[in-house]
Backbone bond lengths (Angstrom), bond angles and torsions (degrees), N, CA, C in turn:
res aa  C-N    CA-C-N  psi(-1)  N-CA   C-N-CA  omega(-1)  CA-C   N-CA-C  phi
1 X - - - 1.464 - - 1.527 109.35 -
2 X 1.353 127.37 131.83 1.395 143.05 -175.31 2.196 96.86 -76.96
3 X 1.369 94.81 132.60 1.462 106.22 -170.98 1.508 93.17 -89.33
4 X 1.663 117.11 118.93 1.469 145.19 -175.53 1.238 116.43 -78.22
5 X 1.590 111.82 -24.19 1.495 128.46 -170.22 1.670 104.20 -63.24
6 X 1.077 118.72 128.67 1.532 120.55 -160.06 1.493 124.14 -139.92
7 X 1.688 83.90 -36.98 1.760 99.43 -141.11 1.605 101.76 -85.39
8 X 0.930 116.95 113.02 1.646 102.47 179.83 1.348 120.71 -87.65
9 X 1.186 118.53 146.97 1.211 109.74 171.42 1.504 155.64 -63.00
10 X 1.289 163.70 171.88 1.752 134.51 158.86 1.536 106.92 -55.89
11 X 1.514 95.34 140.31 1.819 96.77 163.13 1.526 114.28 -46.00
12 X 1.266 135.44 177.45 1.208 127.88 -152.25 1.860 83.72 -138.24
13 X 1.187 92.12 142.13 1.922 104.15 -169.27 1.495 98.85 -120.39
14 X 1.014 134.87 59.23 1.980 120.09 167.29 1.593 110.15 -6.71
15 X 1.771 95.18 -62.43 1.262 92.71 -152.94 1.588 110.60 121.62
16 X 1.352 128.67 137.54 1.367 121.73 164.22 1.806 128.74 -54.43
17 X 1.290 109.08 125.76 1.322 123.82 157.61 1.740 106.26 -9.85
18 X 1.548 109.65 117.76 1.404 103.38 135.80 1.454 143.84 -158.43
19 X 1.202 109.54 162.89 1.686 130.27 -171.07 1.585 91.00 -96.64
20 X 1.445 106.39 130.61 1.533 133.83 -178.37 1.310 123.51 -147.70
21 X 1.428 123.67 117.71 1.588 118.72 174.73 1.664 101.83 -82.46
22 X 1.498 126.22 90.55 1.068 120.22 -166.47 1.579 102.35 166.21
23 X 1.536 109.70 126.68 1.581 99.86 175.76 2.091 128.04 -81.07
24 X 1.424 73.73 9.75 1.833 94.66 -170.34 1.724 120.75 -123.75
25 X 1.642 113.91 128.51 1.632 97.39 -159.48 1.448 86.69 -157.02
26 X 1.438 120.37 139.24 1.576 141.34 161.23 1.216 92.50 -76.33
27 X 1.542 108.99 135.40 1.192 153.53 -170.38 1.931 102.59 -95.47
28 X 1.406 119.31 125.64 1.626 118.24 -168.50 1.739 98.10 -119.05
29 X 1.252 132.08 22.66 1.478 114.21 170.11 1.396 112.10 -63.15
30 X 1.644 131.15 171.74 1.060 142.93 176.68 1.655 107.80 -101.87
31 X 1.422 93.76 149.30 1.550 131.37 -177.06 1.327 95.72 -66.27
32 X 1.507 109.97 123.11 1.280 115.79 -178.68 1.749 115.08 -83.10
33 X 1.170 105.24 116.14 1.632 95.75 163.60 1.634 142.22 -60.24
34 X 1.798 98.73 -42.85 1.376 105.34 -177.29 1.745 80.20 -127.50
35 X 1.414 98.34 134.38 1.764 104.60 -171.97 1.275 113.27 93.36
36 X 1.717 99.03 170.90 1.328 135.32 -175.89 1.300 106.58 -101.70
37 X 1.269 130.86 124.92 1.856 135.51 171.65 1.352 94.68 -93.02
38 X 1.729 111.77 155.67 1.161 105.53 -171.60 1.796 87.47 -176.39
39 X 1.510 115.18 118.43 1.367 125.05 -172.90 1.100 108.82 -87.55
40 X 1.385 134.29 139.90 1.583 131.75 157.21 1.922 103.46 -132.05
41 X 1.414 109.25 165.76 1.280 122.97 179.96 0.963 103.33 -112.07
42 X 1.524 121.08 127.80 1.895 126.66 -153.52 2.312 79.16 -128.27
43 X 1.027 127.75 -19.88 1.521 104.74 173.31 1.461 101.46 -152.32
44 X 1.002 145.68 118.90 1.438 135.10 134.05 1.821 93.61 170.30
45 X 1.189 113.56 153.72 1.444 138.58 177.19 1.650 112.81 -81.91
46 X 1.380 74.18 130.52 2.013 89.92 172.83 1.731 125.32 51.83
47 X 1.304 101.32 19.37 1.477 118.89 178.54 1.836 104.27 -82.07
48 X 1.385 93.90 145.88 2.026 100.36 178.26 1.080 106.39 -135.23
49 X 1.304 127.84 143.37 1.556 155.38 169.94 1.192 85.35 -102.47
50 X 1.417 113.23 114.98 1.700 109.20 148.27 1.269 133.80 -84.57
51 X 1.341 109.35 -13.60 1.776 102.93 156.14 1.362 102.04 -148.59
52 X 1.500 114.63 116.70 0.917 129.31 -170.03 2.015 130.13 -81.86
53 X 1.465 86.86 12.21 1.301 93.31 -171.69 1.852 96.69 -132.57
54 X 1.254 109.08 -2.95 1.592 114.36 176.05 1.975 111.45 -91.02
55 X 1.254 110.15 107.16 1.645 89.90 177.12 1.011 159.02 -68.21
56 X 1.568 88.58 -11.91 1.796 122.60 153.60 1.416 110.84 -74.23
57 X 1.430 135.07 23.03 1.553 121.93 -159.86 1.833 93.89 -81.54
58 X 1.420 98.06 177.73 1.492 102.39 179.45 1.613 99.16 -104.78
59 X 1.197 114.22 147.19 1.308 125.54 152.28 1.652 143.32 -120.56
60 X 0.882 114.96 131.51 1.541 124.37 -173.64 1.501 121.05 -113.60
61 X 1.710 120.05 132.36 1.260 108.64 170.34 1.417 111.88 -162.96
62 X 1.022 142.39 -154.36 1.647 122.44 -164.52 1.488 116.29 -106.48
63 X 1.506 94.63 140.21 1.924 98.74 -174.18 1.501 128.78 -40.64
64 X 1.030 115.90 124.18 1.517 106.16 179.47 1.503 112.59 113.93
65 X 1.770 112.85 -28.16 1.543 114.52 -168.25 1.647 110.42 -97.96
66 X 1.268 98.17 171.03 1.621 119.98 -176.25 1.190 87.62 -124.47
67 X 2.077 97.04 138.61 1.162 130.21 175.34 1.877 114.58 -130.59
68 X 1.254 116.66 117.18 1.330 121.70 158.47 1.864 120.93 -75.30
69 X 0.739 97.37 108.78 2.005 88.64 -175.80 1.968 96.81 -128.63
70 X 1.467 77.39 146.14 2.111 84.51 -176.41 1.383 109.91 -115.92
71 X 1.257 133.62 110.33 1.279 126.68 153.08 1.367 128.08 -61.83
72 X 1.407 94.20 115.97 2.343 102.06 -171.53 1.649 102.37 -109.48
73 X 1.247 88.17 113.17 1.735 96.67 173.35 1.771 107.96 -89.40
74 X 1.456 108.03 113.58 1.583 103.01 171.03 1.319 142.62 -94.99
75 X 0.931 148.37 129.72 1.775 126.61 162.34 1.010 104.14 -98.36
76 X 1.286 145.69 29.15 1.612 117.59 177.44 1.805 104.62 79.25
77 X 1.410 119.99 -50.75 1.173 109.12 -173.84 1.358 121.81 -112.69
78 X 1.853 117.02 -0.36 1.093 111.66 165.69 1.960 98.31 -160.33
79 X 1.080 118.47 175.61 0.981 134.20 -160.45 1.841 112.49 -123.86
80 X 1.049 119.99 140.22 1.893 120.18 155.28 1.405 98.99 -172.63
81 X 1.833 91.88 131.11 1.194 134.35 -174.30 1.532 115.24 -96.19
82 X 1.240 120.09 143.31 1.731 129.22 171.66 1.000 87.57 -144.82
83 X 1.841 110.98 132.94 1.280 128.66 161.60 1.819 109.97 -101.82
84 X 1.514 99.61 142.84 1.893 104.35 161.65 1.256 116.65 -123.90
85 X 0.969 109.64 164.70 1.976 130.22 175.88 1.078 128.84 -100.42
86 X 1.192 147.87 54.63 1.579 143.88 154.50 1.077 109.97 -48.42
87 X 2.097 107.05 138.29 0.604 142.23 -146.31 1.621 106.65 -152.11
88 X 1.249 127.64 70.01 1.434 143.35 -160.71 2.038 106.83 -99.78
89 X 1.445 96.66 103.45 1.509 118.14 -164.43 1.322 106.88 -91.08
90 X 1.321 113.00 109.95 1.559 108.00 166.06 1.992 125.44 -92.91
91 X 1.358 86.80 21.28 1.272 94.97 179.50 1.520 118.44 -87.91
92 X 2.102 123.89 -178.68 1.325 110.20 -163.99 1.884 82.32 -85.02
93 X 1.394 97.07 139.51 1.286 120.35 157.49 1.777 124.94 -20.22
94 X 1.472 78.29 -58.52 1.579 108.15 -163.19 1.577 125.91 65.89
95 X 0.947 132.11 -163.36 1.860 123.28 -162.60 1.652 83.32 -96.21
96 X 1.145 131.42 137.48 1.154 164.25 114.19 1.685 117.83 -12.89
97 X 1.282 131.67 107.23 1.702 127.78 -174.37 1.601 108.40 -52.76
98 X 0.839 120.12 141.13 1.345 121.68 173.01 1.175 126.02 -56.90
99 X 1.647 118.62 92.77 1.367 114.02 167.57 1.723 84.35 103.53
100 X 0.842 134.59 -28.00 1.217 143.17 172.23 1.714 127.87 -96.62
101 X 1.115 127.01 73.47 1.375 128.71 -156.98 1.839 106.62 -91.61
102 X 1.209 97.99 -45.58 1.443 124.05 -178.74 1.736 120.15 -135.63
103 X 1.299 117.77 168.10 1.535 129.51 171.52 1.267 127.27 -165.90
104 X 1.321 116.16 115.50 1.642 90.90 178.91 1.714 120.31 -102.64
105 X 1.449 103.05 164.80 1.309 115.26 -165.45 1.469 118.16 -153.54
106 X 1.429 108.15 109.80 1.526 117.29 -167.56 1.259 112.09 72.64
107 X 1.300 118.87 27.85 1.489 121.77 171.37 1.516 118.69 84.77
108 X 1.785 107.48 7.77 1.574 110.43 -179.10 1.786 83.71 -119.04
109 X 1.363 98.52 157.06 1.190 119.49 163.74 1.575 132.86 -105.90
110 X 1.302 102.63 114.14 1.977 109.89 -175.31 1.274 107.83 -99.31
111 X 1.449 111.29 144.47 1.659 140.99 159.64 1.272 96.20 -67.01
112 X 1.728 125.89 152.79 1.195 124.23 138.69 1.532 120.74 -118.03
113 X 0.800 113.94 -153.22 2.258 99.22 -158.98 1.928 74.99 -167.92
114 X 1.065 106.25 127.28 1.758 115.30 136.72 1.168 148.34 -97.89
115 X 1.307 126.26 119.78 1.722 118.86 -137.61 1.695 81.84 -149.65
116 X 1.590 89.60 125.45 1.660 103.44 -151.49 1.815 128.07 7.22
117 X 1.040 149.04 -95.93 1.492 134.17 145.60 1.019 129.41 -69.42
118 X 1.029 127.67 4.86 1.166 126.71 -148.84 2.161 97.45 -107.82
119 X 0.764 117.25 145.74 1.783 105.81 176.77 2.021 88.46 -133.82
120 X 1.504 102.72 121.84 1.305 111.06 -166.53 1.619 102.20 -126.30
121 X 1.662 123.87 158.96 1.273 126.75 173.23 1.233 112.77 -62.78
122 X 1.427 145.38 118.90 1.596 129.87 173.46 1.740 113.28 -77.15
123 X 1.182 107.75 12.88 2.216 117.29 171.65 1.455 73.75 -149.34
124 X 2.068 68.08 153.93 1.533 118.50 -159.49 1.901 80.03 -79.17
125 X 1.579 94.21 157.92 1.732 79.19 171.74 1.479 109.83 -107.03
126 X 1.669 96.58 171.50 1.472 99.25 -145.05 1.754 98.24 -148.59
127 X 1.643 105.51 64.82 1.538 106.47 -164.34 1.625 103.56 -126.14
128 X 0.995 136.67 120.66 1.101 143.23 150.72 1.381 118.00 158.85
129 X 1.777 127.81 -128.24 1.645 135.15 -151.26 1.763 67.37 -140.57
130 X 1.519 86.65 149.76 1.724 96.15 156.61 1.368 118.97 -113.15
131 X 0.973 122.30 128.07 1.711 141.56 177.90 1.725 112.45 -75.90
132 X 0.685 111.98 111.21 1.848 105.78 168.06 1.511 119.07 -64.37
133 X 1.567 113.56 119.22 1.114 108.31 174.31 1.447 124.59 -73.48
134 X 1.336 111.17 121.94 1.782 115.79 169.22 1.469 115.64 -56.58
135 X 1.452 130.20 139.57 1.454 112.85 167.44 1.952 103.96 -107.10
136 X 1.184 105.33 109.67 1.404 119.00 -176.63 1.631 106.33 -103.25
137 X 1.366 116.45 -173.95 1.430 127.41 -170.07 1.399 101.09 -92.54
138 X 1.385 131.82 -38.88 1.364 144.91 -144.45 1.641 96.85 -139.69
139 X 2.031 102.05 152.26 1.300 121.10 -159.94 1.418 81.02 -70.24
140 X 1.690 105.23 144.56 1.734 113.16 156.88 1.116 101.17 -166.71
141 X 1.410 117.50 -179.45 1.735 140.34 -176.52 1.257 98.92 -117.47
142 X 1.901 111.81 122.59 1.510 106.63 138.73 1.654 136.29 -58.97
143 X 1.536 101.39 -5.53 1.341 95.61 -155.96 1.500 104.75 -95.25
144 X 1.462 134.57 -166.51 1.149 125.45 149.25 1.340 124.40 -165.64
145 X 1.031 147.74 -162.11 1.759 153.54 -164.80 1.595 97.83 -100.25
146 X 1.337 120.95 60.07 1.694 118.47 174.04 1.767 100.54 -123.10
147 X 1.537 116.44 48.54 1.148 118.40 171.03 1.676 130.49 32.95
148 X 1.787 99.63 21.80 1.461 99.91 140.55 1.581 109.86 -130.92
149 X 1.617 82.25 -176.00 1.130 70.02 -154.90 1.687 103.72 -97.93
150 X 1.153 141.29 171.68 1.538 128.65 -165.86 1.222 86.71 -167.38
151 X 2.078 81.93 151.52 1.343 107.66 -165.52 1.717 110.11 -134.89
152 X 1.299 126.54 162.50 1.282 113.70 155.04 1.791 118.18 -108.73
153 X 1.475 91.25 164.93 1.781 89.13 -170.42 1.685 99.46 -121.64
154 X 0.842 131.93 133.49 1.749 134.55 -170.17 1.667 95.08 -56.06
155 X 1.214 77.82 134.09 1.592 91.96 171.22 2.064 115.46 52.09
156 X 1.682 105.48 36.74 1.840 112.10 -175.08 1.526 83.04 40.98
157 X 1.176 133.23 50.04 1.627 111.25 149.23 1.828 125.31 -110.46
158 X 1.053 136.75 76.01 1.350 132.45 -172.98 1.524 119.14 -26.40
159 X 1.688 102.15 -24.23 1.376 85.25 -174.89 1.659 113.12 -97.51
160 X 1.252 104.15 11.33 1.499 111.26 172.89 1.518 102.72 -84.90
161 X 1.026 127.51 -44.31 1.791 135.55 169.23 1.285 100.09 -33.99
162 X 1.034 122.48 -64.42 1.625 135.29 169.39 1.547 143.77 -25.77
163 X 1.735 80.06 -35.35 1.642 93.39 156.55 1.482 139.69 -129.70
164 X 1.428 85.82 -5.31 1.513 116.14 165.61 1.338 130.70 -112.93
165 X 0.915 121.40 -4.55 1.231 128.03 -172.16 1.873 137.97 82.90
166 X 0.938 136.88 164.68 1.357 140.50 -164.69 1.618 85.41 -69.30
167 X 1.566 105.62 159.36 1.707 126.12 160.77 1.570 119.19 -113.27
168 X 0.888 134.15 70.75 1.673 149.24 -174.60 1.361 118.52 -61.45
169 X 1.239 108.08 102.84 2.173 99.53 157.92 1.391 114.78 -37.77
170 X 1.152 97.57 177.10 1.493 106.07 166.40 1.594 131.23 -70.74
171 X 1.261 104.68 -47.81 1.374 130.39 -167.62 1.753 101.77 -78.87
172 X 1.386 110.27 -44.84 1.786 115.54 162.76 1.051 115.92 -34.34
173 X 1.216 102.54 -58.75 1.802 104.02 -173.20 1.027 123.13 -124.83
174 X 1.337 123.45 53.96 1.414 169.95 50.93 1.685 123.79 17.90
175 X 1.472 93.19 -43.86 1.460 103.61 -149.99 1.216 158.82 12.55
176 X 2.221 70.03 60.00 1.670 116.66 179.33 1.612 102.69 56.98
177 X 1.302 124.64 51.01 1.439 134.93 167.52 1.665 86.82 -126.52
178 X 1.545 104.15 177.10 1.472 109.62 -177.49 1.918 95.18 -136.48
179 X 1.152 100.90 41.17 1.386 107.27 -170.44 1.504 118.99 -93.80
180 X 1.343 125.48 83.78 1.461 133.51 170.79 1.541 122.27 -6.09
181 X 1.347 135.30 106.99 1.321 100.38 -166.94 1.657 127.77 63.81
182 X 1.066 107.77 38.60 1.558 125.12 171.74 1.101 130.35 -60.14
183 X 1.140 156.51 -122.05 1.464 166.65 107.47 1.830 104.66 -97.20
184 X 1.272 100.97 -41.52 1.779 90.68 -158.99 1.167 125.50 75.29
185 X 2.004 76.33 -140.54 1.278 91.00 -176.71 1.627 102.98 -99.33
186 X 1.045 136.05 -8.73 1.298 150.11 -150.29 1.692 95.25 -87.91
187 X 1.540 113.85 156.25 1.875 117.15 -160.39 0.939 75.35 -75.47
188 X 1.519 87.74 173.53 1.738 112.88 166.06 1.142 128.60 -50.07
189 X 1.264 141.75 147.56 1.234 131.33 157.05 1.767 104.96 103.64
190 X 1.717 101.35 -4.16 1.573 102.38 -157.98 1.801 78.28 -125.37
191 X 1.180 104.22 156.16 1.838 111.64 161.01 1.542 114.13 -135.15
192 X 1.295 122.43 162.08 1.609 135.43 -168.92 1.745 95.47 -81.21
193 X 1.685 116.77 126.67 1.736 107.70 -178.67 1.093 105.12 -81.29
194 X 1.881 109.47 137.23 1.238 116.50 136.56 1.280 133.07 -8.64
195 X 1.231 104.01 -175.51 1.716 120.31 159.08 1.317 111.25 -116.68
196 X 0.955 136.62 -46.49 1.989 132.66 131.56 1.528 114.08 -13.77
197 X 1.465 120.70 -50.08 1.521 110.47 169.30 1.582 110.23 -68.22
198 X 1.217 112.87 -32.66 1.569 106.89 -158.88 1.155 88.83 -78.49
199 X 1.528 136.52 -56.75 1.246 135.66 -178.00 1.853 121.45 -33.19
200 X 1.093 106.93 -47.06 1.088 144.51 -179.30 1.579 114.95 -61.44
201 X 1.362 114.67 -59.11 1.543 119.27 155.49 1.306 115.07 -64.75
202 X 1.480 141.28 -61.12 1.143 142.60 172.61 1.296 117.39 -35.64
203 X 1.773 127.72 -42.57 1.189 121.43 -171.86 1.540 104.48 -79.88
204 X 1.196 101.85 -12.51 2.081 107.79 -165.84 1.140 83.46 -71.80
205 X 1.753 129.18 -55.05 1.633 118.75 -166.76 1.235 112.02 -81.82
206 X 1.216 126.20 2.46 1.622 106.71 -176.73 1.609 98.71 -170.53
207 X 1.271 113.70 96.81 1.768 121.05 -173.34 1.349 97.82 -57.04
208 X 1.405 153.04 -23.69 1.284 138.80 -174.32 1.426 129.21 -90.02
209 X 1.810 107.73 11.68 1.307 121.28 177.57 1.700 110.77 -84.83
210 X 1.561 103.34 127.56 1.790 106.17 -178.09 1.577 91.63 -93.63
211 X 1.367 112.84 141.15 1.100 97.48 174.70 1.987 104.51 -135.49
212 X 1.694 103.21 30.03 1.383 136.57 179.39 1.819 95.44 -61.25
213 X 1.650 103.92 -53.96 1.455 95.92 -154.24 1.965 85.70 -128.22
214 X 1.654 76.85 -166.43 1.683 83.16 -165.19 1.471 105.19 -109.87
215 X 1.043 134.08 141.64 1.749 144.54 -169.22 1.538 117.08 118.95
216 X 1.353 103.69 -178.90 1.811 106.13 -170.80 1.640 100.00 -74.96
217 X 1.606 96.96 132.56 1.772 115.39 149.87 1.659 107.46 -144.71
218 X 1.021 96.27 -168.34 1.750 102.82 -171.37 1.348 119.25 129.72
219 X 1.091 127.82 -160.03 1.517 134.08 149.30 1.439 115.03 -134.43
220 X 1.359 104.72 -72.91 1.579 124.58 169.84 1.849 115.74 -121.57
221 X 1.444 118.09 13.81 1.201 101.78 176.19 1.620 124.61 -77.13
222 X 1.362 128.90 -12.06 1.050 132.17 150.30 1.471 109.62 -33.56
223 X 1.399 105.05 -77.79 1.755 113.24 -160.85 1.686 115.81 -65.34
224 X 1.572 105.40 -12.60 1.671 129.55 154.99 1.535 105.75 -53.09
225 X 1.269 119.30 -25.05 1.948 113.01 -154.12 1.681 81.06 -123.55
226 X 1.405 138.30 -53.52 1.252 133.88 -139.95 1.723 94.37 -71.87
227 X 1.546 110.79 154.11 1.584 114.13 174.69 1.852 98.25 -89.28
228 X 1.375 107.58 136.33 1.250 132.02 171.31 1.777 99.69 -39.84
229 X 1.790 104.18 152.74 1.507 109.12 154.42 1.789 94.24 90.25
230 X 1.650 85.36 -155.08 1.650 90.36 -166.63 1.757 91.58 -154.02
231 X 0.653 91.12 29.45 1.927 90.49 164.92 1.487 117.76 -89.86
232 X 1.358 105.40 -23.96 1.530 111.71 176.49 1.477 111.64 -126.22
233 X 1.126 129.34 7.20 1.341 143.49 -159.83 1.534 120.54 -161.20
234 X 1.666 113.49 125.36 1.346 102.67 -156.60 1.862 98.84 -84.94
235 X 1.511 117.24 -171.04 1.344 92.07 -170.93 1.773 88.83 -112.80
236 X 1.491 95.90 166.78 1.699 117.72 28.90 1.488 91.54 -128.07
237 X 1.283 139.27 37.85 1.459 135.26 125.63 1.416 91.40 57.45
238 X 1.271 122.31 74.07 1.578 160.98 -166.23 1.445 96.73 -79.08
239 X 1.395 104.33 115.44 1.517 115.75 162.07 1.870 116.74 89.47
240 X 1.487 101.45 -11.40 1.890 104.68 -143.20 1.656 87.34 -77.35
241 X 1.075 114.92 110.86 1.543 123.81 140.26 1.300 143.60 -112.21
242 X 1.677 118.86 25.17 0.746 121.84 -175.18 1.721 157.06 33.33
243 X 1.349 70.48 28.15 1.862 86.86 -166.61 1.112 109.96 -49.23
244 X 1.446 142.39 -32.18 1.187 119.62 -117.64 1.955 85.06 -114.69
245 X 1.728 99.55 -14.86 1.221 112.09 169.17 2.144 102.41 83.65
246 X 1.373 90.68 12.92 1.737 85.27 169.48 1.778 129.75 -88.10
247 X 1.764 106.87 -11.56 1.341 135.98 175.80 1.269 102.74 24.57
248 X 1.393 85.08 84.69 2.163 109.68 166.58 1.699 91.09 -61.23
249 X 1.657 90.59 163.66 1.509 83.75 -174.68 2.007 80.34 -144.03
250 X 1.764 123.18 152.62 1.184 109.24 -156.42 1.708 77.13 -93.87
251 X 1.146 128.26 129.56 1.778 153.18 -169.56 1.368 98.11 -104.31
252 X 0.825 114.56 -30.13 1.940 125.81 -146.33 1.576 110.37 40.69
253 X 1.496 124.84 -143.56 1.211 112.37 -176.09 1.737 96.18 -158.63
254 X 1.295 116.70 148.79 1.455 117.65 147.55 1.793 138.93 -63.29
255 X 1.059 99.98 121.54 1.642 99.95 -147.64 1.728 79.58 -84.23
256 X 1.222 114.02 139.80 1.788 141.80 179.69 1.716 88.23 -54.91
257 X 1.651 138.08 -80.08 0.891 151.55 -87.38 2.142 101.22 -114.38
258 X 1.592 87.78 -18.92 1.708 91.62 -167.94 1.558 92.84 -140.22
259 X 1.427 114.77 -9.82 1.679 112.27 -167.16 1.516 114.99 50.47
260 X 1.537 106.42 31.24 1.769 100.70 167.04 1.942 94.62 -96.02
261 X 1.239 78.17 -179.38 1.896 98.62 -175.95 1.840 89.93 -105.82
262 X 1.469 95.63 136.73 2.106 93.77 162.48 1.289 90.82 -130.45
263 X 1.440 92.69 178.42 1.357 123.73 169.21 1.273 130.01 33.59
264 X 1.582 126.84 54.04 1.424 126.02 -179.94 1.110 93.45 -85.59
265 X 1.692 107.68 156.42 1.327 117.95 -177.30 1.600 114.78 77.07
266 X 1.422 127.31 -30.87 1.049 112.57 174.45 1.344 120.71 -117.80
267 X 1.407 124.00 23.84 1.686 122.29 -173.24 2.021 89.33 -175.35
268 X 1.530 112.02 135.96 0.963 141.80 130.05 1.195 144.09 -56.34
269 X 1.597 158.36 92.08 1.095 146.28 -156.91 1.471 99.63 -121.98
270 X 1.055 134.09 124.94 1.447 155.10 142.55 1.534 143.53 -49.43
271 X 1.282 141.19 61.25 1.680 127.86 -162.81 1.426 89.18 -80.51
272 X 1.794 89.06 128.00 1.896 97.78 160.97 2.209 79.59 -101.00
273 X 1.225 94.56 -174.85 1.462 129.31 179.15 1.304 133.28 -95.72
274 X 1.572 94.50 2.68 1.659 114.92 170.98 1.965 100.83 -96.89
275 X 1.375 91.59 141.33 1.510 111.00 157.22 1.142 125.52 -67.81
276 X 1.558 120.68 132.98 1.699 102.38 171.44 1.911 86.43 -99.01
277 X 1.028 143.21 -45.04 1.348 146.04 173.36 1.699 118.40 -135.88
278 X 1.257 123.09 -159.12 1.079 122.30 -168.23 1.519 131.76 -78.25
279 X 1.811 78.81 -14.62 1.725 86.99 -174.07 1.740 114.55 -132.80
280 X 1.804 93.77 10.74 1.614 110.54 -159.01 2.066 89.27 -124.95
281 X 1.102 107.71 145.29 1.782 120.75 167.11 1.093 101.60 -106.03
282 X 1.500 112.77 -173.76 1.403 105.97 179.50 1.779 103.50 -136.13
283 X 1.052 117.78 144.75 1.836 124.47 -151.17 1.506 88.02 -127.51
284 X 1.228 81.23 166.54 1.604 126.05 168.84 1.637 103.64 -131.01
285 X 1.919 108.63 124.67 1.206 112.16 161.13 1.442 115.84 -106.90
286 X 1.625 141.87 170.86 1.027 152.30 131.75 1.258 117.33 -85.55
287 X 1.168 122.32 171.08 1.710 123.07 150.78 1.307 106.44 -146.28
288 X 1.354 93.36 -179.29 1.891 113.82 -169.56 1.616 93.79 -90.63
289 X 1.352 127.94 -31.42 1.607 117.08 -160.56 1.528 112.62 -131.63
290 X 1.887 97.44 44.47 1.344 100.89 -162.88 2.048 105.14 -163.55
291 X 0.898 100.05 121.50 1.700 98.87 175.32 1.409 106.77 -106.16
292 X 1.055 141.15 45.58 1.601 158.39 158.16 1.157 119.41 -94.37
293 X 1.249 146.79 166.45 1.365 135.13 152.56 1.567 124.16 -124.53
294 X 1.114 119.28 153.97 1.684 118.51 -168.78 1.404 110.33 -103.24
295 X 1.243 146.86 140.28 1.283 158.41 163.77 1.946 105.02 -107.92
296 X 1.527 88.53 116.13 1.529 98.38 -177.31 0.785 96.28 -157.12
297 X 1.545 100.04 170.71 1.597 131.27 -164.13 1.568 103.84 -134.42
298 X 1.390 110.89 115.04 1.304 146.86 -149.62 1.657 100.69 -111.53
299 X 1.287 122.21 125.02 1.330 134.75 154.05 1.375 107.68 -64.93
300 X 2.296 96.01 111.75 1.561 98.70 -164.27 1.721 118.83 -77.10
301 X 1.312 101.78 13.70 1.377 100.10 156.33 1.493 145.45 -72.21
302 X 1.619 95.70 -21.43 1.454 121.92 173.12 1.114 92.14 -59.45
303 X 2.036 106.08 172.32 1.585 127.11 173.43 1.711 98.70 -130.73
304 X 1.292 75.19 132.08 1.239 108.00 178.46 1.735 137.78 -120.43
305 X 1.441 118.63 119.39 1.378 86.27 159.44 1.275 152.73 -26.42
306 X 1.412 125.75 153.80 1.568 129.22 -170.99 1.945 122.35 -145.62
307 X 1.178 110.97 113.20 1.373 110.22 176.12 1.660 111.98 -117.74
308 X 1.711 116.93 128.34 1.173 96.51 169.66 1.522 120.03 -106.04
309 X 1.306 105.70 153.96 1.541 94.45 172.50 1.473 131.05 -122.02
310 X 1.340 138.55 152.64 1.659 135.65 -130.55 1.362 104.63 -74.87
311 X 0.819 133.71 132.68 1.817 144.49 151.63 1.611 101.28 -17.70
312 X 0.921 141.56 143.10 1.608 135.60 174.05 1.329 102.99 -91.14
């Protein structure tokens, strides 16, 4: 007998990634044409689809957690899958940009937070191709000037990008200009911060930050920026109350020198868009066992976190 099975189904649409201060979120996959849609939860605890075959269904699951869920479109004779990422924040919100609450970009969707003038991304950004890091003897870049844009993911894992965000050279997100306050890689309308901005935010949260020289000062403006808890931060994640509602998340960073990944969970790294020299940027660290903050100068080959903040 000749096999009849034929009909394929629609590609399968998840839907964009999202980050939510909220334990409750409408679901955006697409209406299947040929086939049956049908949601399941492939990682996270105590999360619900209430109708698991609707692609608009709502879902719910507990504050603070990450959820992988796959939309499977069927016919009976073949199958295609799209996976999404929720990202359910029990942290403070913080004030919202004016008129500007949210945006999406590259098909993910960002919060923004206003923190004295300044109107900033509340997620690390998370835009491009991922590159595999080589581990060599000597500082270098996987990435390069081939007009996309590329990213690294901790540990070659995409789905760590996902909740942490992209790891960027210097010169990447840059986009290989040396322009202070650039645009980048960051949408329109948004530019890559200074060290004058960072300075600038840091002193708004915490008057005792020098931001003259390079090393730890502060008091508590660290634990002002860090996200509450220990889901993203190992403990006991010293000081983090998140006031300021920008919820650093610990990313760790790609070290320039061996192309391994360190310290997720326990350190934040920051690229503003200022140079400290020719071959060094200049960062912002967090830590896990510390409410201070560090001003350094980073070999711009390393990867680093990235936040942009709005054009005024």
């Amino acid at each position: 007998m000749k096999d009849t099975c034929t009909l394929s189904p629609t590609t399968s649409d998840a839907g964009p990634d999202q980050t939510i201060n909220s334990n409750t979120t409408t679901l955006n996959a697409n209406t299947p044409i040929a086939g049956t849609g049908s949601w399941s939860i492939i990682i996270g605890i105590d999360g619900i689809v209430s109708q698991p075959n609707n692609a608009n269904s709502s879902f719910s699951g507990i504050p603070g957690g990450t959820y992988f869920l796959t939309w499977t479109i069927s016919t009976g004779c073949a199958i295609s899958v799209d996976t999404l990422v929720i990202s359910l924040s029990n942290q403070n919100p913080g004030i919202p940009c004016p008129g500007i609450p949210s945006f999406t970009y590259g098909g993910q969707t960002y919060n923004t937070v206003q923190i004295g003038n300044q109107c900033q991304m509340r997620e690390n950004l998370n835009i491009g191709t991922m590159v595999t890091s080589i581990g060599t003897s000597t500082a270098h870049s996987d990435c390069s000037n081939n007009g996309i844009i590329e990213k690294y993911c901790y540990n070659n894992d995409t789905a760590i990008c996902s909740i942490y965000g992209g790891l960027y050279d210097w010169d990447e997100m840059m986009g290989y200009t040396s322009t202070v306050g650039g645009q980048g890689i960051c949408p329109t309308g948004w530019h890559l911060p200074t060290d004058a901005e960072w300075c600038t935010l840091t002193i708004y949260l915490d008057a005792t930050v020098n931001c003259t020289n390079f090393g730890w000062s502060g008091t508590n403006v660290a634990g002002k920026l860090k996200e509450t808890g220990f889901s993203h931060w190992s403990s006991p994640n010293t000081g983090a109350s998140n006031e300021s509602g920008f919820a650093a998340l610990g990313a760790g960073y790609r070290y320039s020198s061996g192309g391994s990944f360190q310290q997720i969970t326990w350190l934040a790294s920051f690229w503003s868009s200022s140079e400290a020299t020719s071959i060094k940027g200049i960062t912002r660290w967090l830590d896990f066992n510390y409410s201070d903050i560090e001003r350094y100068s980073m070999n711009k080959k390393s990867g680093c976190s990235v936040r942009c903040v709005k054009d005024d």
